[in-house]
C-alpha positions as CSV (number, residue, x, y, z in Angstrom):
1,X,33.4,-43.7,-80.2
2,X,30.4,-41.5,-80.1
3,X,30.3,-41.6,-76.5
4,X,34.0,-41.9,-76.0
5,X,34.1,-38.5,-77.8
6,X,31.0,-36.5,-76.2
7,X,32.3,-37.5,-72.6
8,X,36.0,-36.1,-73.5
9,X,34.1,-33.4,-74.9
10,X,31.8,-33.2,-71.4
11,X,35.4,-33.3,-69.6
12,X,36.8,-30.5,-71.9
13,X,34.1,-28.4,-71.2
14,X,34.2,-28.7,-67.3
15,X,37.7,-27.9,-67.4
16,X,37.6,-25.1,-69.4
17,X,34.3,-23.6,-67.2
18,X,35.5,-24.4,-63.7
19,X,38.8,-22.4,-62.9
20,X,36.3,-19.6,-65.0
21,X,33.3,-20.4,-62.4
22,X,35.9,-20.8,-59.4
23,X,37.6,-17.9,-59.9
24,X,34.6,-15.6,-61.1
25,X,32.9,-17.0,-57.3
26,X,36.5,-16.1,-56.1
27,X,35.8,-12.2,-56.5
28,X,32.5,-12.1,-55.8
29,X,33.2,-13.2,-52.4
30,X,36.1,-10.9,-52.5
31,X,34.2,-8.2,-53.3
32,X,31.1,-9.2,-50.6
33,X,33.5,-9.2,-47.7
34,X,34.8,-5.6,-49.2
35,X,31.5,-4.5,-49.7
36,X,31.1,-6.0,-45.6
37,X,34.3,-4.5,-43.9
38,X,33.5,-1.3,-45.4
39,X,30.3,-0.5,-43.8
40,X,29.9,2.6,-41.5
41,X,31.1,1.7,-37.6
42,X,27.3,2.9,-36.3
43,X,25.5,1.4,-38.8
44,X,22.9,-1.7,-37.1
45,X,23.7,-5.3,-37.9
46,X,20.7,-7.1,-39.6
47,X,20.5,-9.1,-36.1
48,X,20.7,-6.5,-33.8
49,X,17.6,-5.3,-31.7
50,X,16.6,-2.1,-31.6
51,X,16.9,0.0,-29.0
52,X,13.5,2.7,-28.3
53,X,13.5,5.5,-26.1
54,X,13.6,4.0,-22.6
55,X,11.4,4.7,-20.2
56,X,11.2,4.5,-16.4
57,X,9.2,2.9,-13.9
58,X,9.5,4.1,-10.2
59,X,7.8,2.6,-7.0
60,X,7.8,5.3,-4.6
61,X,5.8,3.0,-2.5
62,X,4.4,-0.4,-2.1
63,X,6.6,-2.7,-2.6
64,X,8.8,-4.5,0.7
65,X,5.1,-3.6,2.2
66,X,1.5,-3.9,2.1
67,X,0.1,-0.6,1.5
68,X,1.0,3.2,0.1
69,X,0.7,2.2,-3.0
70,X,2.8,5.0,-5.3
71,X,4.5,4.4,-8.8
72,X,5.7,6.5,-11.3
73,X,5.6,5.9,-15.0
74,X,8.5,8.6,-17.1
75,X,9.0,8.7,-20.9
76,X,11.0,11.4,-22.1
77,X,9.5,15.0,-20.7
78,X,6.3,13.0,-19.6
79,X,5.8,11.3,-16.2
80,X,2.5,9.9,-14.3
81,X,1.7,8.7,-11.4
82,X,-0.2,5.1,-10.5
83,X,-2.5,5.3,-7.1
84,X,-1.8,7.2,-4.7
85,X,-2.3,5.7,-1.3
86,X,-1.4,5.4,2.6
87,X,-0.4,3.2,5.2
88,X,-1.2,2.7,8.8
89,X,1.4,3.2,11.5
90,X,2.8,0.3,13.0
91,X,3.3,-0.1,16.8
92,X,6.8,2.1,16.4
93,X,5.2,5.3,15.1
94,X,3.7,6.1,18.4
95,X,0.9,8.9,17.9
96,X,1.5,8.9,14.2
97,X,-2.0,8.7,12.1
98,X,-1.4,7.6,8.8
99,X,2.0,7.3,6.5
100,X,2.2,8.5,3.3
101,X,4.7,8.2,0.1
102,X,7.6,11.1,0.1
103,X,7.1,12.9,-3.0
104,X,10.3,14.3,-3.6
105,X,10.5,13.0,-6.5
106,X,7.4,14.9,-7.9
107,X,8.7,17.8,-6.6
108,X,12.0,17.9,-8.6
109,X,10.3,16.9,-11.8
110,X,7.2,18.7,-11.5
111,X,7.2,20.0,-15.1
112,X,7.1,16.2,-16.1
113,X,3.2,15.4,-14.6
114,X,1.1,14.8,-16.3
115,X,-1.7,13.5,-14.3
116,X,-2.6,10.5,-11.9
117,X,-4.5,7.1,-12.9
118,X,-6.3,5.4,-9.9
119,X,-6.7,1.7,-10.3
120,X,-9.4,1.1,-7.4
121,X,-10.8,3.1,-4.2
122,X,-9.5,1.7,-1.4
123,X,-7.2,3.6,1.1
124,X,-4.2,1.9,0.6
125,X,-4.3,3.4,-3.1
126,X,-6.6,6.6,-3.1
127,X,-5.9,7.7,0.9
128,X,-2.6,9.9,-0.2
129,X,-4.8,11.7,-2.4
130,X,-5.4,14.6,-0.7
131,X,-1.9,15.0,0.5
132,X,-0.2,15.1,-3.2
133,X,-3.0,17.6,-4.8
134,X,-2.5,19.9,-1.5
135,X,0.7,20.3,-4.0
136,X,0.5,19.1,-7.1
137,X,-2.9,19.8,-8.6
138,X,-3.3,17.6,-11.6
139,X,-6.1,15.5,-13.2
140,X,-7.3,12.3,-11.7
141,X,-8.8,9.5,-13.6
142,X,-10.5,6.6,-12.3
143,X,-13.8,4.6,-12.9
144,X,-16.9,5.9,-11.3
145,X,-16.9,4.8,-8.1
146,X,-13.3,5.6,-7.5
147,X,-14.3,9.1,-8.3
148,X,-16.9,9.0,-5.5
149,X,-15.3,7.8,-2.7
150,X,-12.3,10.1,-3.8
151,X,-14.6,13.3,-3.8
152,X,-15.5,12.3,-0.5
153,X,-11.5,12.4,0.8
154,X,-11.2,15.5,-0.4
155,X,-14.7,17.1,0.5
156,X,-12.9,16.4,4.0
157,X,-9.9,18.1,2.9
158,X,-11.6,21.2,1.5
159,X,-10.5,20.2,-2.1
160,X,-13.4,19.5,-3.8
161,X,-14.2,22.6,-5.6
162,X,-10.5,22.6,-7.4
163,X,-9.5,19.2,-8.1
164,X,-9.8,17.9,-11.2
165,X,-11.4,14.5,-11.1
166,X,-12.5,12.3,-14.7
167,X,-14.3,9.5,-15.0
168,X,-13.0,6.9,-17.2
169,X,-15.1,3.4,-18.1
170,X,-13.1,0.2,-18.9
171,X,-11.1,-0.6,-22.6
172,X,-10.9,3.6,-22.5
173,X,-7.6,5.3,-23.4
174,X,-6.0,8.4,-22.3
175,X,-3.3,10.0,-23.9
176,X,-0.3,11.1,-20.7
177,X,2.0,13.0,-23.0
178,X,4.0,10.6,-25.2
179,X,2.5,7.9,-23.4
180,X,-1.0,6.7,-23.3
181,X,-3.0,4.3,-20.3
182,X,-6.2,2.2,-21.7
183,X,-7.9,0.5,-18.1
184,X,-8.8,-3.0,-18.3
185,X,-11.4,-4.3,-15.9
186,X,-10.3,-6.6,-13.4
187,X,-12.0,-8.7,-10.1
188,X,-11.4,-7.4,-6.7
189,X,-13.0,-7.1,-3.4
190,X,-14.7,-3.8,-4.5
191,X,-16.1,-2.5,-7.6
192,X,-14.8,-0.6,-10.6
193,X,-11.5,-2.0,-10.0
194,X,-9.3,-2.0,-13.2
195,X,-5.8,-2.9,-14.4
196,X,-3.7,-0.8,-16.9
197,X,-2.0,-1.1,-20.5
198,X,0.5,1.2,-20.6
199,X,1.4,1.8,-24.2
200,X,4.8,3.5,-24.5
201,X,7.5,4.1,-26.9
202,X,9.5,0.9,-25.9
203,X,6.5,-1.2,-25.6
204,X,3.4,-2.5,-23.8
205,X,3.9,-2.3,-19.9
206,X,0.7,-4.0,-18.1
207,X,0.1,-2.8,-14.3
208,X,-2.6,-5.7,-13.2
209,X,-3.5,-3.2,-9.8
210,X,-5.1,-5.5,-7.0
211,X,-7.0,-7.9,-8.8
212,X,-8.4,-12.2,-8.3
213,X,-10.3,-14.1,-10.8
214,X,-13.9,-14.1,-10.4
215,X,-16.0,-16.0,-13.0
216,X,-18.7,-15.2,-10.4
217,X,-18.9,-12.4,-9.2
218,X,-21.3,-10.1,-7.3
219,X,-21.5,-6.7,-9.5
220,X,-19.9,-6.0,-12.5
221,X,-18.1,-8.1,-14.9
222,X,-15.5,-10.4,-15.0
223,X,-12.0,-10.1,-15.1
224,X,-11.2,-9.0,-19.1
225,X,-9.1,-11.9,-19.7
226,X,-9.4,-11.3,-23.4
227,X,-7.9,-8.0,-23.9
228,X,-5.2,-9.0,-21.3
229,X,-4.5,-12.1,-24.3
230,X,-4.9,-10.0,-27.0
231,X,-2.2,-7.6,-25.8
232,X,-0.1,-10.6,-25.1
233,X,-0.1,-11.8,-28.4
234,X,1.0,-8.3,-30.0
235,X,4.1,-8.7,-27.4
236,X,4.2,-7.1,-23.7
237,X,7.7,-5.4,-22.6
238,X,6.5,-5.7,-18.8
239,X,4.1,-7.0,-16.5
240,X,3.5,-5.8,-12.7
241,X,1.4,-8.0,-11.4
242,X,-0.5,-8.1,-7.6
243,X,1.7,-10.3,-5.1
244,X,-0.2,-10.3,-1.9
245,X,-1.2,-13.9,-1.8
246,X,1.3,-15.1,-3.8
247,X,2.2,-17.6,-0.7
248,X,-1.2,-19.5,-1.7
249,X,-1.3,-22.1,-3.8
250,X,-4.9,-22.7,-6.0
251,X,-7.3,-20.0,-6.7
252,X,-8.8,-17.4,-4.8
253,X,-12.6,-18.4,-4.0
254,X,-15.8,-16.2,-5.6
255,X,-17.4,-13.5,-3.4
256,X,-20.5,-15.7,-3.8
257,X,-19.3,-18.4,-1.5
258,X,-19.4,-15.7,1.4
259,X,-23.0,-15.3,0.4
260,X,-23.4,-19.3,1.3
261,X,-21.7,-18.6,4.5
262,X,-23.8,-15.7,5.5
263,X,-27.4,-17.6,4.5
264,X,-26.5,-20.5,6.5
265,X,-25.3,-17.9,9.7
266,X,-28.4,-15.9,9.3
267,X,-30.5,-18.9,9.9
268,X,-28.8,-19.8,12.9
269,X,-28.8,-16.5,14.7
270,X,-32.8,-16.7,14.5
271,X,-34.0,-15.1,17.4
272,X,-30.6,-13.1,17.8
273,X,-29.7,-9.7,16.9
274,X,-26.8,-9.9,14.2
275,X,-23.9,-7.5,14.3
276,X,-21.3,-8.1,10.8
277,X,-17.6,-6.3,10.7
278,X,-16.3,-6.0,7.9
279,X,-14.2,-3.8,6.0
280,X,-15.9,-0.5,4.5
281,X,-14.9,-0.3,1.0
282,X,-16.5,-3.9,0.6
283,X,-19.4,-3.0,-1.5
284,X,-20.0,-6.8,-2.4
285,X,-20.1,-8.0,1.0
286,X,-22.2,-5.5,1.9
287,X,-24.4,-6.3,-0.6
288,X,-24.9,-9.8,0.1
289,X,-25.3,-8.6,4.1
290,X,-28.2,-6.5,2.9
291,X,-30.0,-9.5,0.2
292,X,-29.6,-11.8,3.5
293,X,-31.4,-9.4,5.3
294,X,-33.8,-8.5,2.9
295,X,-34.8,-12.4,2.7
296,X,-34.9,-13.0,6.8
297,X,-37.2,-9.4,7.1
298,X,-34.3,-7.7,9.1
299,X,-33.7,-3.9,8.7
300,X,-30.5,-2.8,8.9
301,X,-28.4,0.1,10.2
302,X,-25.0,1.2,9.7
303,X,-22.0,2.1,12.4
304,X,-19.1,3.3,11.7
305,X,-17.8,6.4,9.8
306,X,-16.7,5.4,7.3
307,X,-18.9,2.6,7.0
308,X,-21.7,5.2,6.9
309,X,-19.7,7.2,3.7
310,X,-19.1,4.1,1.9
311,X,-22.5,2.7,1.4
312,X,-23.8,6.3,0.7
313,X,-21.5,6.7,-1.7
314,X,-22.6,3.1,-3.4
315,X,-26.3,3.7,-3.1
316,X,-26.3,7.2,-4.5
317,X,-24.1,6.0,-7.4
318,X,-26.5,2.5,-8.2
319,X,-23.3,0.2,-6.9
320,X,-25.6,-1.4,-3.8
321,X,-28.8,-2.2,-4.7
322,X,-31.6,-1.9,-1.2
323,X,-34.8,-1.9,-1.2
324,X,-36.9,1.3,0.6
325,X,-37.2,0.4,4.3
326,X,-34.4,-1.8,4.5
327,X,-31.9,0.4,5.5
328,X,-32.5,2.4,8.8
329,X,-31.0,5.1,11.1
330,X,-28.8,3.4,14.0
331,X,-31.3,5.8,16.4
332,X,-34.0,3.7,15.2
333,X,-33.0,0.1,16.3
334,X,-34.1,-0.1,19.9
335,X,-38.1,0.3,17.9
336,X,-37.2,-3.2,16.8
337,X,-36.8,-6.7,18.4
338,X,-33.7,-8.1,18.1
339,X,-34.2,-10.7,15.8
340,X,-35.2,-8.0,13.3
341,X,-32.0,-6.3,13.1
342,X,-28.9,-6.3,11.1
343,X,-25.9,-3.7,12.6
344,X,-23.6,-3.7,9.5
345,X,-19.9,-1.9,11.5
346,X,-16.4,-1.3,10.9
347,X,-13.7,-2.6,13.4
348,X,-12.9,-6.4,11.8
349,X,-9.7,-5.3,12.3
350,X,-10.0,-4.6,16.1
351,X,-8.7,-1.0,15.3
352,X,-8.8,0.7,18.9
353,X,-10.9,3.5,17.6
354,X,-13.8,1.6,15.6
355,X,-17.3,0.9,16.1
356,X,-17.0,-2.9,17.3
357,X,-13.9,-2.1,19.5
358,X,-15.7,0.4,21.5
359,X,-18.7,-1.9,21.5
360,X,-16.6,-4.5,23.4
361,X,-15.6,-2.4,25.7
362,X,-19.1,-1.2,26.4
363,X,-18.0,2.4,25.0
364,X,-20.1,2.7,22.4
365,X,-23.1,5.4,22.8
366,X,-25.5,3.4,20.9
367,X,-24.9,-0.6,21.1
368,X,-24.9,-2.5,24.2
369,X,-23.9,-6.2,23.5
370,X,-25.7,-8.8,25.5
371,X,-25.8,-12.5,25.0
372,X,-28.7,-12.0,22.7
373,X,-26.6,-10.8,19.5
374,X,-24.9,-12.7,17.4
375,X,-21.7,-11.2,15.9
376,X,-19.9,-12.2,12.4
377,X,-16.7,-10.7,11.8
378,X,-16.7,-10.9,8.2
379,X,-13.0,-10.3,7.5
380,X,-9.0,-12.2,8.3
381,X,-6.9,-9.9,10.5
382,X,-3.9,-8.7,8.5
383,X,-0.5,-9.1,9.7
384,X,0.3,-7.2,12.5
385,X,-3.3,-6.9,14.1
386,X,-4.0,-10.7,14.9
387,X,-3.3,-9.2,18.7
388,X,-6.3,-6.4,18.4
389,X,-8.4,-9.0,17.2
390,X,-7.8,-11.8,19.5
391,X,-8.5,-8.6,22.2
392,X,-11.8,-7.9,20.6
393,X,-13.1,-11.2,20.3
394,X,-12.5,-12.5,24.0
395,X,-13.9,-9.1,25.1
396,X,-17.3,-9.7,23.1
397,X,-17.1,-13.1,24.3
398,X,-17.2,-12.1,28.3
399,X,-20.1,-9.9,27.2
400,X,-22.0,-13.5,26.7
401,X,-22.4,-13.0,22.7
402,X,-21.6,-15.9,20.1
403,X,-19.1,-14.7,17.9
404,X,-18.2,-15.9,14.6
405,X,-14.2,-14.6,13.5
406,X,-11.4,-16.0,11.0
407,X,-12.1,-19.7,9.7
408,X,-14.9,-20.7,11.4
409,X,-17.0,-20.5,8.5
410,X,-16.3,-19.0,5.6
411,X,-17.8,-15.3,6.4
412,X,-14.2,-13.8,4.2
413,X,-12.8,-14.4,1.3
414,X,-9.5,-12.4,0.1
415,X,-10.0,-9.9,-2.7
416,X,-6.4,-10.9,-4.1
417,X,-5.2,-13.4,-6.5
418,X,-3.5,-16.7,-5.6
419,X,-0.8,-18.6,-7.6
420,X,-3.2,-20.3,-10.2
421,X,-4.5,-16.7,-10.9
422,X,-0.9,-15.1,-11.0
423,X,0.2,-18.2,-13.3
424,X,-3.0,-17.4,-15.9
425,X,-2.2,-13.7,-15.9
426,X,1.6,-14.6,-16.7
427,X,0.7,-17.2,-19.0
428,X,-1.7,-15.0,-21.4
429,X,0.2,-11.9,-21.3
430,X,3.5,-13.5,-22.1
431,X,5.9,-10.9,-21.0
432,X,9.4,-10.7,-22.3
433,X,9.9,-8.8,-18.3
434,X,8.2,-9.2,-14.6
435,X,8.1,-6.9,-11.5
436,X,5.8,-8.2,-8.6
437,X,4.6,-5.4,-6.8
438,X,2.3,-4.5,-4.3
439,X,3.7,-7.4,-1.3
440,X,6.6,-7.7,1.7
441,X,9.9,-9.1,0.4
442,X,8.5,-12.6,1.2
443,X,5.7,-12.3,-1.3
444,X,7.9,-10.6,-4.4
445,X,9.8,-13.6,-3.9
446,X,7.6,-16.7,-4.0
447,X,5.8,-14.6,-7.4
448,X,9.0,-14.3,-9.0
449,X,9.7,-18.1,-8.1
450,X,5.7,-18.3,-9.7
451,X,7.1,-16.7,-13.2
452,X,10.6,-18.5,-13.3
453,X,7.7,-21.8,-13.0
454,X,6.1,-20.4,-16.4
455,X,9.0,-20.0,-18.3
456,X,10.1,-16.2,-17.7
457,X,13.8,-16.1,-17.3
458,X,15.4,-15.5,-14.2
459,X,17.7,-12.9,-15.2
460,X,14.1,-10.8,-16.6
461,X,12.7,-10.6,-13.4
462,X,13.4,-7.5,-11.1
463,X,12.5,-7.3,-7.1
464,X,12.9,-4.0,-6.9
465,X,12.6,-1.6,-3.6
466,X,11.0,1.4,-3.1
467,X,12.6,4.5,-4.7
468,X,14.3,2.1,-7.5
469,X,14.7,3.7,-11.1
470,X,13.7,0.4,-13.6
471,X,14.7,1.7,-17.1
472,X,13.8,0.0,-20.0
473,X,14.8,1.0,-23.8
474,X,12.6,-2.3,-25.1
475,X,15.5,-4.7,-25.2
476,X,16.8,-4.4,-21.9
477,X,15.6,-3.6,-18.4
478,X,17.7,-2.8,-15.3
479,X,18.0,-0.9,-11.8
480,X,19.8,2.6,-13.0
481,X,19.5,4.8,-9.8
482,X,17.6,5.7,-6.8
483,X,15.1,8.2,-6.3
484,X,14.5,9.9,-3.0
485,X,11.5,8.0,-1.4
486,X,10.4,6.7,2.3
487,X,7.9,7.5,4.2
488,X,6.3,10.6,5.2
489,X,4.1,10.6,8.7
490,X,0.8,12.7,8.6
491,X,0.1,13.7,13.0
492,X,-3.1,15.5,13.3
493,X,-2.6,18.4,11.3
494,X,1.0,17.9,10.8
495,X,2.7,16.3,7.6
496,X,6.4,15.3,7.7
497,X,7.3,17.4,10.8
498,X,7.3,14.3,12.9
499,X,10.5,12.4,11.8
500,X,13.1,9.6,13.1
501,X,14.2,11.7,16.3
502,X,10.7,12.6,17.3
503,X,9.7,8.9,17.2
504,X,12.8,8.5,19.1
505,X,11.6,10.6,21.9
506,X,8.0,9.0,21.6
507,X,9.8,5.9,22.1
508,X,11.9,7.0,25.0
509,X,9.0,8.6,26.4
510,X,6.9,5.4,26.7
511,X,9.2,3.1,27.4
512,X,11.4,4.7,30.4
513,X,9.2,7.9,31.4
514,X,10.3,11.6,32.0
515,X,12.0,13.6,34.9
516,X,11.9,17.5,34.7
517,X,14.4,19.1,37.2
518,X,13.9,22.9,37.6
519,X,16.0,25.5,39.4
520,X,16.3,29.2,39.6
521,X,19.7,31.0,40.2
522,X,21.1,34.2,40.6
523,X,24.1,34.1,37.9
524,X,25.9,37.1,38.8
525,X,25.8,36.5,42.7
526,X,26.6,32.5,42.3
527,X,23.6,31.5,44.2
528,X,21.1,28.8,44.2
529,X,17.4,31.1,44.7
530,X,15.0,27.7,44.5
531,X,15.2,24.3,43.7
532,X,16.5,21.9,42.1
533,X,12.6,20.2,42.1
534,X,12.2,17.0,40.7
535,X,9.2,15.9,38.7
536,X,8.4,12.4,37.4
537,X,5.8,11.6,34.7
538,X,5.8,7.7,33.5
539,X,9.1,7.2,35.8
540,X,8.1,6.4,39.2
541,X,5.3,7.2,41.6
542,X,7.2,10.4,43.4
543,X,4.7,9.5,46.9
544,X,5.8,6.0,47.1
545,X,9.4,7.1,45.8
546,X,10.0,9.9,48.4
547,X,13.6,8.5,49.3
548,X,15.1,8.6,45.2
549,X,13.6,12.1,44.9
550,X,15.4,13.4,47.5
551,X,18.5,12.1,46.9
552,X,18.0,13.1,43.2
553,X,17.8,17.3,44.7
554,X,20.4,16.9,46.5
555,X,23.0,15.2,43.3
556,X,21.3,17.9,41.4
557,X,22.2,20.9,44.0
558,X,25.6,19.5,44.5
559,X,25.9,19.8,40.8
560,X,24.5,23.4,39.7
561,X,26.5,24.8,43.2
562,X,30.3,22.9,41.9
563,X,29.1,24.7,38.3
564,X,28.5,28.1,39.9
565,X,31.6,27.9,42.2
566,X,33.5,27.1,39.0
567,X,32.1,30.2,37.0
568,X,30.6,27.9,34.1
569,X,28.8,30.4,32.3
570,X,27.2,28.5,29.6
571,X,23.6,27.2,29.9
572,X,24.2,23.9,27.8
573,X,27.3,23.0,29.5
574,X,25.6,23.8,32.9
575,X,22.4,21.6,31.4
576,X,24.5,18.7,30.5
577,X,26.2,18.4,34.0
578,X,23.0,17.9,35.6
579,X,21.6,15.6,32.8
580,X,24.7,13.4,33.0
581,X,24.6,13.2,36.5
582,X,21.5,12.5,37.1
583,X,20.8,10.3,34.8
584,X,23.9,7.9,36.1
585,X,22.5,8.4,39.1
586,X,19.0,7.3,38.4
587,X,20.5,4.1,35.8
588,X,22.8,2.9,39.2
589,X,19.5,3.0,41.6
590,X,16.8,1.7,39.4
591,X,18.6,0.5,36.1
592,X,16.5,2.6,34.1
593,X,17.1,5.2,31.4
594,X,14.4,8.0,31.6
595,X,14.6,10.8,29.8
596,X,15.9,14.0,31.6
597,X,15.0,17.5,30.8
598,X,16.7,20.3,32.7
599,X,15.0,23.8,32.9
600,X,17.2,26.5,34.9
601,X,15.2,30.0,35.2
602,X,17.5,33.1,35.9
603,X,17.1,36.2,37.5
């Protein structure tokens, strides 16, 4: 009965409570979803990322090519600029010197700069220097060596005395207006290189510069793979990271290896002179050149301009270590047999112009090659100058020397990371976004195929193209317009005033020639006073063309006489009678399209 009652009485009290309990939850749901649909429309949902102040990132250059490298960083009323460098002309830019970034850009937002951050010295980052503080003189920061070979540029330039260069050491920070850039040291195939940290209002953006892993290498430290982690763990909006070799699978090998290569080379040219290309800025090759040297009791001397600044500039700032009597004047080397000589040049590229190319041809004021030297070109020709190479090689060759080039041995090793490398930096710096830069199409590719293998989302990867606006607000990063960029062509003195229809004319020039007709007339009295003459430069051989010359005067007399019979007044509508006749005359005989330039002198 007991329990019979206290169940009833269990029963009676969950009766009683739970219409009380059901309907008391009843309005305070009610009242939650109230209190929910009468929030503010603006206010942010608890799950809703935040949105920062965006910022920008602009290649002006280097990327969809290898070299002029140019990339601006823009937060707000701050922007600054990443390298600074050129390119060579290819065989279309006939005369041009060097190509460097347009800088429009600058130009329109001038108030913006804040400064420029260099992330190594050589010229495909620091050779546009001088050009951009012609007009834009701001500060400069890069690491020590930078700064010299930079002073040199603009020594040349005449801008020494008012540029504003600082020296900045790795893990160092500099503010850039609301924006700040810490350099991180990284491996390269010269020294002082460094990567950036780009701390901004919407996040971390990491600019790796040119850069390998190198646990090895030849000065300097190693690659600072534990700042590059730590940043990764606090969370990295954006990574731009080196593409060059991105086609190569594995890892890039050390510097040291070259110095194997070289050992084992300098033995076997005992008895031989030994004459190394290689590139300039390669302090660490250079070095290993002289230590070979050093061991074998060679001296060494040093062709090539800018061969010659390079290793000054390393030796006066304690980045090539040689021992006194080592080094000697290229004047000096007939004193000495051959076998105790070391000629360190440029020209591994087979640039027409350089020291080995004018050695080849037996040009060179200094060198004469005989089959007694042994020559090492210490470098692998880079797209597009395979053919100068080849040229130089065979020509060295006839001259009866033994020469060493591309994979014989391993005498070059590439100063630029491979996919291993590119997957380590991706893999420690975990970014939430990825740009490859500095690399042809082909190469952006294959690295974003690299990330997508790592886990970064397709749809977080840009390719972007030169003059690209990449805006980013820390949640989302996308193409939002196009800034004016392209290429600007530095002739002699000259910068930008040769353009698309001057190289047109180069063009036409070369490939088809030039004929000049001239004639003198008496306007007012309808006669012909002398001419027309015909003269051919790059057309045809006028002496052994006699014939076609003739008959060219004669279309060209008919022509100015039917316009003078015809009162045609006007000299361009005079000008373009002869040039269209003449120039169907000339395509019907010979099938050729020269250019035609009419003169007509009156008195």
């Amino acid at each position: 009965m007991n329990s019979q009652n206290n169940n009833q009485g269990k029963n009676t009290d969950r009766k009683k409570l739970t219409p009380r309990t059901r309907q008391v939850r009843g309005i305070s749901v009610k009242r939650n979803s109230e209190r929910a649909s009468s929030k503010p429309a603006g206010r942010r949902q608890a799950d809703e990322p935040v949105r920062k102040t965006p910022v920008r990132i602009i290649p002006l250059g280097g990327l969809n090519e290898i070299g002029k490298n140019f990339t601006v960083i823009e937060c707000s009323n701050d922007m600054f600029v990443i390298d600074c460098g050129l390119a060579f002309p290819d065989s279309e830019m006939l005369g041009v010197d060097i190509v460097i970034p347009d800088f429009t850009y600058i130009e329109k937002n001038i108030e913006k700069l804040r400064g420029v951050v260099i992330t190594h010295g050589h010229e495909d980052h620091i050779g546009g220097l001088p050009y951009f503080l012609k007009k834009f003189n701001v500060p400069v920061y890069a690491t020590r060596l930078t700064i010299g070979l930079i002073e040199g540029k603009l020594r040349e330039h005449d801008l020494l005395g008012s540029a504003k260069l600082n020296v900045v050491v790795p893990r160092q920070t500099i503010r850039m207006g609301c924006m700040a850039v810490e350099f991180i040291t990284v491996n390269h195939s010269i020294p002082d290189s460094v990567g950036m940290a780009i701390h901004t209002p919407a996040g971390v953006l990491i600019h790796t510069g040119d850069f390998k892993v190198d646990y090895t290498p030849i000065e300097g430290g190693i690659i600072d793979l534990p700042r590059f982690a730590e940043l990764g763990n606090k969370g990295v909006l954006a990574l731009m990271s080196d593409s060059t070799n991105s086609e190569r699978p594995g890892y890039t090998v050390s510097e040291r290896k070259v110095g194997d290569s070289l050992e084992m080379l300098f033995n076997k040219a005992e008895g031989k002179r030994i004459i190394i290309a290689t590139f300039a800025s390669n302090i660490h090759r250079v070095q290993q050149i002289i230590n070979n040297a050093v061991s074998t009791g060679r001296k060494v001397a040093v062709s090539g301009r800018s061969m010659v600044n390079v290793i000054s500039v390393g030796i006066e700032l304690g980045y090539l270590k040689v021992p006194d009597g080592v080094l000697i004047d290229i004047d000096m080397i007939t004193r000495y047999l051959p076998e105790q000589i070391v000629l360190v040049t440029t020209g591994s590229q087979g640039e027409p112009m350089s020291a080995l190319s004018r050695m080849s041809m037996n040009e060179h004021r200094k060198v004469s090659i005989t089959p007694n030297d042994f020559i090492i070109i210490s470098a692998n020709p880079i797209p597009g100058n395979e053919k100068l190479v080849t040229r130089v090689v065979n020509d060295l060759m006839k001259l009866g020397a033994d020469v060493v080039y591309e994979k014989m041995y391993e005498v070059h090793v590439s100063g630029h990371a491979c996919q291993e490398e590119q997957k380590l930096m991706l893999s420690i710096t975990k970014p939430k976004f990825f740009i490859p830069v500095h690399g042809e199409f082909k190469h952006l590719m294959k690295h974003k195929q690299t990330a997508m293998s790592v886990g970064i989302p397709e749809s977080n990867i840009i390719i972007g193209g030169i003059g690209d606006i990449i805006e980013t607000d820390g949640v989302d990063m996308r193409i939002v317009g196009q800034a004016p960029a392209g290429r600007v062509l530095v002739d002699g003195l000259g910068v930008g005033d040769v353009g698309a229809i001057v190289l047109r004319d180069r063009k036409h020039l070369a490939e088809d020639g030039l004929i000049i007709a001239v004639a003198t007339i008496d306007r007012e009295a309808g006669e012909i006073l002398a001419g027309p003459d015909v003269v051919s430069r790059g057309f045809v051989y006028v002496r052994e063309s006699e014939e076609l010359m003739n008959e060219a005067k004669e279309l060209l007399y008919g022509t100015l006489q039917d316009c003078l019979d015809h009162n045609m007044h006007e000299w361009n509508a005079i000008k373009g009678k002869m040039k269209d006749n003449l120039s169907d005359f000339i395509f019907k005989k010979t099938k050729r399209s020269p250019m035609i330039l009419p003169i007509i002198m009156e008195i």
